[in-house]
RODO-2510 file (C-alpha; in nm, 4 decimals, decimal comma):
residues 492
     n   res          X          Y          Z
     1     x     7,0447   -17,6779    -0,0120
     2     x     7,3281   -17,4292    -0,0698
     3     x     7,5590   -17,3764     0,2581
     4     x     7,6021   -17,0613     0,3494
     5     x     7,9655   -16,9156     0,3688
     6     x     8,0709   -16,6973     0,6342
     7     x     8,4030   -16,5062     0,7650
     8     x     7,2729   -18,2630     3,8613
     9     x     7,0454   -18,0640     3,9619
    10     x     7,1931   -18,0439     4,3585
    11     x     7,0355   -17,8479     4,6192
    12     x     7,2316   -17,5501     4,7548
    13     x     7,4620   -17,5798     5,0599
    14     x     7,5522   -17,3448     5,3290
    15     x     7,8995   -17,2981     5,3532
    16     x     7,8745   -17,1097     5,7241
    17     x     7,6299   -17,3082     5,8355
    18     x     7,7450   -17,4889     6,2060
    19     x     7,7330   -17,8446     6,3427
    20     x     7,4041   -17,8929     6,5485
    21     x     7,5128   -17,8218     6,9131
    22     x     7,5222   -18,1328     7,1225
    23     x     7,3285   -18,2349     7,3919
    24     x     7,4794   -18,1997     7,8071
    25     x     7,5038   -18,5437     7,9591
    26     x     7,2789   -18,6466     8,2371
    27     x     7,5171   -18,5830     8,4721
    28     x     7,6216   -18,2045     8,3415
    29     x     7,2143   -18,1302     8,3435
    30     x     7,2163   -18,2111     8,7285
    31     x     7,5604   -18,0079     8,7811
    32     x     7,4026   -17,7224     8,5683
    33     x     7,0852   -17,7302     8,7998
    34     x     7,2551   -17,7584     9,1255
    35     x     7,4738   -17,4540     9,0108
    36     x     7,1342   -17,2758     8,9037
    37     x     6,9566   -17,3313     9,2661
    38     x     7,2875   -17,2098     9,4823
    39     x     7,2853   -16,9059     9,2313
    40     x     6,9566   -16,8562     9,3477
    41     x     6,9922   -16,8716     9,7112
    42     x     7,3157   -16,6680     9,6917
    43     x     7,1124   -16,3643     9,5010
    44     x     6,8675   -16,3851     9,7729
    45     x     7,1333   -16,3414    10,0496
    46     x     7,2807   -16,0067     9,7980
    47     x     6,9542   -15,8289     9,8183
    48     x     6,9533   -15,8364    10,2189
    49     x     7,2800   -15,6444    10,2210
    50     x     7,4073   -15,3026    10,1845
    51     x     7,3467   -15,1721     9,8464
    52     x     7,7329   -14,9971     9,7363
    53     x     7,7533   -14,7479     9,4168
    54     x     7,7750   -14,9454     9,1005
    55     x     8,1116   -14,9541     8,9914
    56     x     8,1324   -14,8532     8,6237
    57     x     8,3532   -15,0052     8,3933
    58     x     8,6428   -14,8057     8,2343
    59     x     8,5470   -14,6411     7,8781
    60     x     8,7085   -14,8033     7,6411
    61     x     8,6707   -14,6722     7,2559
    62     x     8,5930   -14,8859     6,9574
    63     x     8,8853   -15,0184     6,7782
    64     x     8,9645   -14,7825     6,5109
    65     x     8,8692   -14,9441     6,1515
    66     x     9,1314   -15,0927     5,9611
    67     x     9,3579   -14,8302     5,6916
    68     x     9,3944   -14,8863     5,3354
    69     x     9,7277   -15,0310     5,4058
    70     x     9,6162   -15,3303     5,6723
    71     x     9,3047   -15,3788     5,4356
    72     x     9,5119   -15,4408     5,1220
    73     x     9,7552   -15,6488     5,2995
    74     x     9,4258   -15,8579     5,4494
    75     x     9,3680   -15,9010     5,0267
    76     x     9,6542   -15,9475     4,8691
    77     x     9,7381   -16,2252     5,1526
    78     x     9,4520   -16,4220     5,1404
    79     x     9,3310   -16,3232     4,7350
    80     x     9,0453   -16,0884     4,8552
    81     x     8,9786   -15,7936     4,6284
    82     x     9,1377   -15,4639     4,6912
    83     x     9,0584   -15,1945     4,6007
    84     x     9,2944   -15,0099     4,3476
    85     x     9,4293   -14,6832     4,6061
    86     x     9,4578   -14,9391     4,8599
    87     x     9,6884   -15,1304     4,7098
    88     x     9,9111   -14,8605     4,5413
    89     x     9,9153   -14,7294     4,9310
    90     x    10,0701   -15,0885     5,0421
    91     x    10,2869   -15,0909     4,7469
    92     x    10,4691   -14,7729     4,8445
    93     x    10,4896   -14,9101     5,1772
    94     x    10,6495   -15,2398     5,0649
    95     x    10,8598   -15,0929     4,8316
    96     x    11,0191   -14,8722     5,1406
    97     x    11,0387   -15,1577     5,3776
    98     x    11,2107   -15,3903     5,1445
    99     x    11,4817   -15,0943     5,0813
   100     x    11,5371   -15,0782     5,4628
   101     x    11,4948   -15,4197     5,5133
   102     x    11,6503   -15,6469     5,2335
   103     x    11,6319   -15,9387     5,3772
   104     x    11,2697   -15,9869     5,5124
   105     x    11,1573   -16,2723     5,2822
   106     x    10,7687   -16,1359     5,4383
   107     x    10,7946   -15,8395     5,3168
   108     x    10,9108   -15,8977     4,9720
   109     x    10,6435   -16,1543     4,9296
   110     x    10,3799   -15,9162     5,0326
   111     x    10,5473   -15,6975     4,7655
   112     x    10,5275   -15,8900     4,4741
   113     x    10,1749   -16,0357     4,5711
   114     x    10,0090   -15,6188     4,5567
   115     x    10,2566   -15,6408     4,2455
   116     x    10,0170   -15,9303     4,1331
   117     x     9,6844   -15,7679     4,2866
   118     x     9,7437   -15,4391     4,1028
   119     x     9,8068   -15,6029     3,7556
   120     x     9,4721   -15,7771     3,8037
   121     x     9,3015   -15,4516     3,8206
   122     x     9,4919   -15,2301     3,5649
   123     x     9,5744   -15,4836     3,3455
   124     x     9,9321   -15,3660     3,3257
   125     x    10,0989   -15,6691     3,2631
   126     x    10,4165   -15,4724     3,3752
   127     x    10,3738   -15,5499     3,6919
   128     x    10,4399   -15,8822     3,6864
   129     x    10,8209   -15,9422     3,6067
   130     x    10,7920   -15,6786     3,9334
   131     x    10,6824   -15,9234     4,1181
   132     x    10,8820   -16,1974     3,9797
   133     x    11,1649   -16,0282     4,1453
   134     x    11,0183   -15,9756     4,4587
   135     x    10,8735   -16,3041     4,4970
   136     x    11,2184   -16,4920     4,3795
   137     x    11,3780   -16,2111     4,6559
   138     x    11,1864   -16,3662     4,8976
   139     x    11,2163   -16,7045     4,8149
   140     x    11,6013   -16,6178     4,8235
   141     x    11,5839   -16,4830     5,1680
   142     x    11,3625   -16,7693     5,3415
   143     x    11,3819   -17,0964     5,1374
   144     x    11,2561   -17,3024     5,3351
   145     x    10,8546   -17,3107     5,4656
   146     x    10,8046   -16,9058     5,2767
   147     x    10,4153   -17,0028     5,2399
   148     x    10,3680   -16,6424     5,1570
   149     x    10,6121   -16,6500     4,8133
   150     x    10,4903   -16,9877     4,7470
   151     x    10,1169   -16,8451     4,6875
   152     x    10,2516   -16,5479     4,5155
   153     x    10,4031   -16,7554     4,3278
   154     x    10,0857   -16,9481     4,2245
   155     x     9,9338   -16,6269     4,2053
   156     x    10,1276   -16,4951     3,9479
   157     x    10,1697   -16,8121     3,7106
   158     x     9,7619   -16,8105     3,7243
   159     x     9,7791   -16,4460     3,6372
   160     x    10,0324   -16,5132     3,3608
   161     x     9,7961   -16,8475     3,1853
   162     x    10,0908   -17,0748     3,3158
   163     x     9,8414   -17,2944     3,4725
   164     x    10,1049   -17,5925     3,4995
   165     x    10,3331   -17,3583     3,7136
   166     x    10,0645   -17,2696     3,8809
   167     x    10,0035   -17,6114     4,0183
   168     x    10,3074   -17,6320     4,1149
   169     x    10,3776   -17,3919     4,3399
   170     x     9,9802   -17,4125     4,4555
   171     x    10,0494   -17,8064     4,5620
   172     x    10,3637   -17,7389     4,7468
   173     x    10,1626   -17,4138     4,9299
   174     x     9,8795   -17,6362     5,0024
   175     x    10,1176   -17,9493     5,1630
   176     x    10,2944   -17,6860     5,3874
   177     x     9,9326   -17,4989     5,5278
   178     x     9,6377   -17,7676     5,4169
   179     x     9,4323   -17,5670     5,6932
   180     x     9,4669   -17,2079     5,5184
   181     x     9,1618   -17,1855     5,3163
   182     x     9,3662   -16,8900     5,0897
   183     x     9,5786   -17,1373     4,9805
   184     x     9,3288   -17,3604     4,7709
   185     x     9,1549   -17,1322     4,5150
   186     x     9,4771   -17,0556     4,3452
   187     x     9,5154   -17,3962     4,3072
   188     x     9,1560   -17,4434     4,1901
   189     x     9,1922   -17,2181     3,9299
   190     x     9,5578   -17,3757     3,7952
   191     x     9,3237   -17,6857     3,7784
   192     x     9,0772   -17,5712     3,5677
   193     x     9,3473   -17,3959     3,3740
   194     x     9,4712   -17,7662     3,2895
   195     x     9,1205   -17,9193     3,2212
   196     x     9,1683   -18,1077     3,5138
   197     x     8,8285   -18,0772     3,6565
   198     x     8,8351   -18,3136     3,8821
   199     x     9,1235   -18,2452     4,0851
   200     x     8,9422   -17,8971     4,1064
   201     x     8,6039   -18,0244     4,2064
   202     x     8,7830   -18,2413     4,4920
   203     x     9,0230   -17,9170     4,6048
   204     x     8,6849   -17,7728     4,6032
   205     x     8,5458   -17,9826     4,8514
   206     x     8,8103   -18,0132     5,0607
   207     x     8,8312   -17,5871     5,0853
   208     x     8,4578   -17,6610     5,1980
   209     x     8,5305   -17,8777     5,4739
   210     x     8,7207   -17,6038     5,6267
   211     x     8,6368   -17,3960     5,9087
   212     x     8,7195   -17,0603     5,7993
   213     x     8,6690   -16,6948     5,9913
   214     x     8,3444   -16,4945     5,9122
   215     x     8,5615   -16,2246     5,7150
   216     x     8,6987   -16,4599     5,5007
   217     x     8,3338   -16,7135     5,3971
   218     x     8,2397   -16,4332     5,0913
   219     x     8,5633   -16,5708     4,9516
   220     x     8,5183   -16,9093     4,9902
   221     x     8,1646   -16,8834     4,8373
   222     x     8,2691   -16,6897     4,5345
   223     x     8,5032   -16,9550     4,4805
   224     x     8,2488   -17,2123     4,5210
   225     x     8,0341   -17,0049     4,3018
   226     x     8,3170   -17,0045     4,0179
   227     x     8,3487   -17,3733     4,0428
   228     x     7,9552   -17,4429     4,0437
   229     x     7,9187   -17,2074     3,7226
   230     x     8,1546   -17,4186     3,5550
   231     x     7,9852   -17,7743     3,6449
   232     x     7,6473   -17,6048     3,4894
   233     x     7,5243   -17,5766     3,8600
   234     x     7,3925   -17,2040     3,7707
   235     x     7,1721   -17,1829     4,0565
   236     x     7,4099   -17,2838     4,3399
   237     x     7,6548   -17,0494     4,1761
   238     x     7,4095   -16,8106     4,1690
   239     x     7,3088   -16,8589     4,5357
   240     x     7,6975   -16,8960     4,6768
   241     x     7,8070   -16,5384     4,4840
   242     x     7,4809   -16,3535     4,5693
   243     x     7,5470   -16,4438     4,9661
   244     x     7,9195   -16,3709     4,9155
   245     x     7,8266   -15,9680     4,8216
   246     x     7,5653   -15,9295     5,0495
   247     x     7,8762   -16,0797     5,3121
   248     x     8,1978   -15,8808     5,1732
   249     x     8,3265   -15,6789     5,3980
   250     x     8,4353   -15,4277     5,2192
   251     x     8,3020   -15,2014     4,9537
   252     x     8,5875   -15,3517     4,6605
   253     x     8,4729   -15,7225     4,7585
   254     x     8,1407   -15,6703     4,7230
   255     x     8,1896   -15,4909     4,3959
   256     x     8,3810   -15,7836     4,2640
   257     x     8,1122   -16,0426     4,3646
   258     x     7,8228   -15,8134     4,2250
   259     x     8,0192   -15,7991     3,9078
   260     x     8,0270   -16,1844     3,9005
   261     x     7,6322   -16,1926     4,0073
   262     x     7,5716   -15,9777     3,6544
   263     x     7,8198   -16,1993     3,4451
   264     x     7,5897   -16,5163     3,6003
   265     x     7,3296   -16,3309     3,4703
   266     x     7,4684   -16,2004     3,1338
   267     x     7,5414   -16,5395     3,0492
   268     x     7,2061   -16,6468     3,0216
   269     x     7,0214   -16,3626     2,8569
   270     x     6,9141   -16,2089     3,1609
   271     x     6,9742   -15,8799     3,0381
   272     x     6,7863   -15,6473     3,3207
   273     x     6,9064   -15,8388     3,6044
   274     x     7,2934   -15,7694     3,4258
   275     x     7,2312   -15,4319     3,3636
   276     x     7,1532   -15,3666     3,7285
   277     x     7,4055   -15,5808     3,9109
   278     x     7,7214   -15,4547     3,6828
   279     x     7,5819   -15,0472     3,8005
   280     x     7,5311   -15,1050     4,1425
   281     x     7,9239   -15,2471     4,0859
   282     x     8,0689   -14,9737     3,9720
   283     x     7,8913   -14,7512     4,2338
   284     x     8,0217   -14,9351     4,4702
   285     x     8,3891   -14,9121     4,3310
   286     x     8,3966   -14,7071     4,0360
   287     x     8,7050   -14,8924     3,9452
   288     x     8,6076   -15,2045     3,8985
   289     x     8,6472   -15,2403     3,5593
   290     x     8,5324   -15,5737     3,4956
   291     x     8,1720   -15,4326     3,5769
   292     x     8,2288   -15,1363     3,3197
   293     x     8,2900   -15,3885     3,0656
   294     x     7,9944   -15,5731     3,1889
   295     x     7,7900   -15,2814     3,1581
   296     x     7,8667   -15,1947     2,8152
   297     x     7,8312   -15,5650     2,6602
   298     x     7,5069   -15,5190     2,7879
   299     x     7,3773   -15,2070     2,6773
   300     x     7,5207   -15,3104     2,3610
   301     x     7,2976   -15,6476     2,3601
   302     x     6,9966   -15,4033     2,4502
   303     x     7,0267   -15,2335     2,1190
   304     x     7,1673   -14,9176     2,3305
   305     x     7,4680   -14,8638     2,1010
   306     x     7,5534   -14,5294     2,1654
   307     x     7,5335   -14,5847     2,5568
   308     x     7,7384   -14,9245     2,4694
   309     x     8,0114   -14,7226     2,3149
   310     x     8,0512   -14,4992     2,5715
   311     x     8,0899   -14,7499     2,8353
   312     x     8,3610   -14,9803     2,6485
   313     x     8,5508   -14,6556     2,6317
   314     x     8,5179   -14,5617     2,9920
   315     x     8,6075   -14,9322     3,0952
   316     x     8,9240   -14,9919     2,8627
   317     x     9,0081   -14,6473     2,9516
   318     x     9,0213   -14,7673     3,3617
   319     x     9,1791   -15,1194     3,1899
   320     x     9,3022   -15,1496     2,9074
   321     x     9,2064   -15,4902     2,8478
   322     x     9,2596   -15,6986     2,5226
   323     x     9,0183   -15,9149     2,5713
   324     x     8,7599   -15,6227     2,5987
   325     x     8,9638   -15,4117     2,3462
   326     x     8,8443   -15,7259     2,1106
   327     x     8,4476   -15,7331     2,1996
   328     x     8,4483   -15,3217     2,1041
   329     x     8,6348   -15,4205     1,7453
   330     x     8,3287   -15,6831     1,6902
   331     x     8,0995   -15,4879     1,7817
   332     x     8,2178   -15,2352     1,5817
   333     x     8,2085   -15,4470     1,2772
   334     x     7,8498   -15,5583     1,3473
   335     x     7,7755   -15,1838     1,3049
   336     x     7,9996   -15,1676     0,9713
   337     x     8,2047   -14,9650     1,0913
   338     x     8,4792   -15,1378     0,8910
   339     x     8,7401   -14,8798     1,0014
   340     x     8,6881   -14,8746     1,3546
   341     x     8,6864   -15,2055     1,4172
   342     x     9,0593   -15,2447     1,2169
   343     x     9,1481   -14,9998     1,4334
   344     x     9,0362   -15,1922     1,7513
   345     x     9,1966   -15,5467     1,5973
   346     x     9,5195   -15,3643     1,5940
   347     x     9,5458   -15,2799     1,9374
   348     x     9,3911   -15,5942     2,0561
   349     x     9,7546   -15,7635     1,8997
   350     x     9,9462   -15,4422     2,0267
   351     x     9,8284   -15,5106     2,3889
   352     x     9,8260   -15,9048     2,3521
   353     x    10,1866   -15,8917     2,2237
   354     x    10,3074   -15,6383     2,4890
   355     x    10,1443   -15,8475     2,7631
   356     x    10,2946   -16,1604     2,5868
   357     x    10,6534   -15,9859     2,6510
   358     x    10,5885   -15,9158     3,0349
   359     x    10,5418   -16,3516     3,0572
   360     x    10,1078   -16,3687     2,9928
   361     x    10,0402   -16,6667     2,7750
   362     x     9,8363   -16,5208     2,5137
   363     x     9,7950   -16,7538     2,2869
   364     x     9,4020   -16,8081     2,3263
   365     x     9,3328   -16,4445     2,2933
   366     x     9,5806   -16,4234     1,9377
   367     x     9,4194   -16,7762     1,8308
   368     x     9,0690   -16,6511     1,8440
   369     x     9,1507   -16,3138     1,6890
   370     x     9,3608   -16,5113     1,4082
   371     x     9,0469   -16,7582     1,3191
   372     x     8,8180   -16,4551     1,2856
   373     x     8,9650   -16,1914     1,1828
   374     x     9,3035   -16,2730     1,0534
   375     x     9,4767   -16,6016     0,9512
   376     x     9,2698   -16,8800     1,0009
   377     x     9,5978   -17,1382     0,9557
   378     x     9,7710   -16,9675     1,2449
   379     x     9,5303   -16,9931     1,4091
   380     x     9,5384   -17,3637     1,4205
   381     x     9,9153   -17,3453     1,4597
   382     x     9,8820   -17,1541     1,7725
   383     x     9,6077   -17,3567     1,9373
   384     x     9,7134   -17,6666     1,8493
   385     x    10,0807   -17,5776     2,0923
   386     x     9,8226   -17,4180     2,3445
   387     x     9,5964   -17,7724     2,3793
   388     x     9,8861   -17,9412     2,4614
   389     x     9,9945   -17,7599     2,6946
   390     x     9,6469   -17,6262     2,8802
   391     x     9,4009   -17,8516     2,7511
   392     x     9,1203   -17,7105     2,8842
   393     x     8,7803   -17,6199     2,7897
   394     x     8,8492   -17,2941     2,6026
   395     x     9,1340   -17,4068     2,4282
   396     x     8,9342   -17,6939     2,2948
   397     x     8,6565   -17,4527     2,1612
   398     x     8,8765   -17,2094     2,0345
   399     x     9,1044   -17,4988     1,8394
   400     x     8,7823   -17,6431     1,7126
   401     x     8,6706   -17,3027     1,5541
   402     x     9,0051   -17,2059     1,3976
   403     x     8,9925   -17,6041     1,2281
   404     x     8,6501   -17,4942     1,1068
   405     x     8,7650   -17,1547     0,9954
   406     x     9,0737   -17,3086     0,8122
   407     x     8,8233   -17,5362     0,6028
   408     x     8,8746   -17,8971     0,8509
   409     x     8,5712   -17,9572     0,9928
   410     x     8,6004   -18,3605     1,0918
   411     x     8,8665   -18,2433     1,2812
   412     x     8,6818   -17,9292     1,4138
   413     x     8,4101   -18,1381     1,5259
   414     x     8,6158   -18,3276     1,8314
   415     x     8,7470   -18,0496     1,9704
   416     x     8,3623   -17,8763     1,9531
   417     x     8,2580   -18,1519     2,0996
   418     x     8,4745   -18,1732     2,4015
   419     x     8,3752   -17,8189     2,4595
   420     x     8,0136   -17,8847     2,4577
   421     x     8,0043   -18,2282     2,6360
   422     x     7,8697   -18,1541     2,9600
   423     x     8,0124   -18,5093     3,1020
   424     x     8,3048   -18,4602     3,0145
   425     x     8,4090   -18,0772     3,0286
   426     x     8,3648   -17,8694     3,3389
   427     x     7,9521   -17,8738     3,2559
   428     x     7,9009   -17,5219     3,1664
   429     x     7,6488   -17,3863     2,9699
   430     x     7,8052   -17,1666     2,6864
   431     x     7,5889   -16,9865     2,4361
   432     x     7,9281   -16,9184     2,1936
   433     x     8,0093   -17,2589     2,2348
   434     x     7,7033   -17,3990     2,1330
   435     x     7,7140   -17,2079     1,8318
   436     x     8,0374   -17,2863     1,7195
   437     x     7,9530   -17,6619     1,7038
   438     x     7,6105   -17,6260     1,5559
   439     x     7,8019   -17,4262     1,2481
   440     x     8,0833   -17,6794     1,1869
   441     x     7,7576   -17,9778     1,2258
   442     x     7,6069   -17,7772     0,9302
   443     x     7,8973   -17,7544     0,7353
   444     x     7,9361   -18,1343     0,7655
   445     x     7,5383   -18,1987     0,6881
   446     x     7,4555   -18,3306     1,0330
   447     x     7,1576   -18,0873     1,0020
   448     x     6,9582   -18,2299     1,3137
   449     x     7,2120   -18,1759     1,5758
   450     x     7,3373   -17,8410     1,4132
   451     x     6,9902   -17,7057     1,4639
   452     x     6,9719   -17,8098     1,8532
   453     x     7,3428   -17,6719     1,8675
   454     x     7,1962   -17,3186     1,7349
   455     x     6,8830   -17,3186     1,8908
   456     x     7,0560   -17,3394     2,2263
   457     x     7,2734   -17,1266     2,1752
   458     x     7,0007   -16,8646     2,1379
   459     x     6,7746   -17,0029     2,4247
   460     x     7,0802   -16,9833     2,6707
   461     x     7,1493   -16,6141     2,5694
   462     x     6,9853   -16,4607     2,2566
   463     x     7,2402   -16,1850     2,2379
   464     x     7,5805   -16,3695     2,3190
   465     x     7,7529   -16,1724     2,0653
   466     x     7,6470   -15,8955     1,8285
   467     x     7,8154   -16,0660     1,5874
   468     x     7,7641   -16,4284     1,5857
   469     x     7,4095   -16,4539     1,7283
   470     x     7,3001   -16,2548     1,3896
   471     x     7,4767   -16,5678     1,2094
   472     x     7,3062   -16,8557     1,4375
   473     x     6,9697   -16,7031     1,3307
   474     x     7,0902   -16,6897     0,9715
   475     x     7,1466   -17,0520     0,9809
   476     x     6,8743   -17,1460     1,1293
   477     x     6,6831   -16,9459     0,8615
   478     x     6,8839   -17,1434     0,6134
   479     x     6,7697   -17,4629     0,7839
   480     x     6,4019   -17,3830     0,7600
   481     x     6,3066   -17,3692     1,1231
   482     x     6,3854   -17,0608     1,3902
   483     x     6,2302   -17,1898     1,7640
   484     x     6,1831   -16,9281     1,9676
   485     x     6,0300   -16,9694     2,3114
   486     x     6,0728   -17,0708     2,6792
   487     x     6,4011   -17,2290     2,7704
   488     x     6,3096   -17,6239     2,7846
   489     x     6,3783   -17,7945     3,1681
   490     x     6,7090   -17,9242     3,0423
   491     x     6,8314   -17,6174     2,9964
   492     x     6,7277   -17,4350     3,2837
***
């Protein structure tokens, strides 16, 4: 047969539920009733005296609700999302304090946290030697016990892919405040970050065990939702980050949770239910640009291609993501729209590289747009650097790709492998994954598994990429057998 050439289940947990009140002792039961009876008697002896006017209790107004400024600096403290004017508000406010006030380690930590916050949304990775400064200001001005620099610290190595920085700043954070709940999912993520999925499953639980303020639970769950997603615990994750929007108090947070309710869903094929949760996103914060992008993968995986382009444009034009920037050049070339899509390639390396020189490890990104679309053997070169450094899930899949794209599939096949095995990795279910190993497994003849490979890939999410998904079924074809159907239980 020719080859074809190309380019536990667990139940859900509360996480606000409280302990089960205990009973009175026998003793407080007969206090609480002899209280009760002289209450009685004593409002008896009231209603035989001389009724006086009611005395009214002074007016007081509600407490006024909370300004942009004191809700951004509620966010960028504990790693809530903000929403965009609110933090360029508290940035102008930090930036004047910290000019009057050079020395207040607080204040320049606040600083270069927003700093951190506002990259996140505009992906301008120019904001982040800004808060390098301000965070090593701070640091300067308050060695000792500066909790607040310390997790802006973590914040920014996570933000940067310096996952191994990140830990360390996240464990010395977490050993100075182990009962501040902000201070673990920075350290979750630096975890995962380093394939160490274990250390974030148990940070995880511990962050669980916490009792944590009403305002600040949607957090926690989203977290919890991020960390069930990745042990292939969809509905628990689904569960956590639907109650963590319908919780969020305000309307940013809740954006930024419904956004991750219509990724949950996007990664499984569940296009309507995507569609719907990335709109009601974006009218909830029009600026939440992870939702745009959302949106238009979507549309684009509905056949809607002119709505699709429309919608990647509107979203890189809020963020000018490379990452994004990359899905429009493929799906550009899935159109043949040769030009278009070189177009797009270039800027994904202009932004990648400009990024790169503001301190974001990019390496992942420029690996996987080497393998497919450029040079195949640097590729390999990069990834290879990355795995030792971050050896996570990702990195594994991409490495294994680039092997098979630079013609060394035995090789390919571990690192596809590790990316796929579910007890071993983090457990999630990935539809590009899948695919990736089933190819290099029918490149190397192992024609059983590459079919299961393939066909789950499609039964997880039929249009994972306009791109590859075209190429899974082409394979398949090439194989002799397409399934097409309901997912099977082990799946689900």
């Amino acid at each position: 047969m020719a080859k074809r050439q190309y380019g536990d289940a667990r139940p859900g947990t509360s996480l606000v539920a409280e302990p089960p009140p205990r009973r009175p002792r026998r003793w407080l039961r007969r206090t609480l009733l002899t209280v009760a009876a002289g209450g009685a008697a004593a409002g008896v002896a009231l209603t035989l005296l001389p009724r006086e006017a009611p005395q009214r209790a002074p007016h007081r107004p509600p407490a006024p609700a909370p300004g942009p400024q004191a809700r951004a600096l509620t966010a960028v403290t504990t790693g809530i999302p903000a929403a965009l004017p609110d933090l360029t508000e508290l940035i102008t406010r930090q930036e004047a304090g910290v000019r009057a006030r050079p020395a207040d380690a607080r204040a320049w930590a606040v600083l270069g946290a927003a700093y951190v916050a506002r990259s996140a949304r505009t992906a301008d990775a120019a904001d982040l030697p800004r808060a390098e400064r301000a965070l090593g200001t701070s640091l300067k001005a308050r060695a000792a016990k500066n909790t607040e620099a310390l997790a802006g610290m973590t914040a920014l190595a996570n933000a940067r892919r310096d996952f191994a920085t990140a830990k360390r700043y996240g464990e010395q954070a977490l050993k100075l405040t182990p009962k501040r709940w902000s201070a673990y999912p920075p350290l979750i993520d630096a975890y995962n970050g380093l394939g160490d999925y274990t250390a974030a499953r148990n940070t995880l639980d511990k962050l669980m065990a916490l009792r944590t303020a009403p305002a600040d639970r949607p957090a926690v769950m989203a977290r919890a939702s991020a960390v069930y997603r990745d042990r292939g615990w969809r509905e628990d994750a689904l569960a956590q980050l639907t109650d963590a929007a319908a919780a969020a108090g305000t309307p940013a947070e809740q954006a930024a949770y419904r956004a991750g309710v219509g990724q949950l869903a996007w990664e499984r094929g569940e296009l309507p239910e995507a569609l719907s949760q990335f709109t009601e996103a974006l009218r909830l914060d029009p600026a939440e640009a992870t939702a745009g992008a959302g949106r238009a993968r979507t549309l684009a995986a509905q056949g809607r291609t002119a709505d699709a382009l429309t919608a990647y444009d509107e979203a890189l034009a809020k963020r000018p993501d490379a990452e994004v920037t990359l899905e429009l050049a493929e799906l550009y070339e899935s159109l043949n729209r040769t030009q278009d899509a070189e177009t797009q390639y270039e800027l994904v390396r202009k932004r990648a590289e400009k990024s790169a020189s503001d301190g974001v490890d990019e390496e992942l990104l420029l690996g996987r747009l080497e393998a497919d679309h450029g040079d195949p053997q640097e590729a390999v070169t990069r990834l290879r650097a990355e795995y030792q450094r971050q050896p996570g899930i990702e990195v594994a899949d991409a490495l294994g790709w680039a092997l098979h794209r630079a013609g060394e599939d035995e090789e390919a096949l571990k690192f596809a492998t590790t990316a796929t095995d579910k007890t071993k990795g983090g457990g999630v279910r990935s539809a590009l994954h899948d695919f990736h190993r089933g190819v290099i497994e029918y490149e190397l003849e192992r024609y059983g598994s590459a079919r299961r490979q393939l066909e789950d890939a499609l039964l997880v999410n039929p249009a994972f990429s306009p791109l590859w998904a075209p190429e899974a079924r082409a394979v398949l074809k090439d194989m002799g057998e397409v399934t097409e159907g309901p997912l099977p239980a082990d799946v689900l």
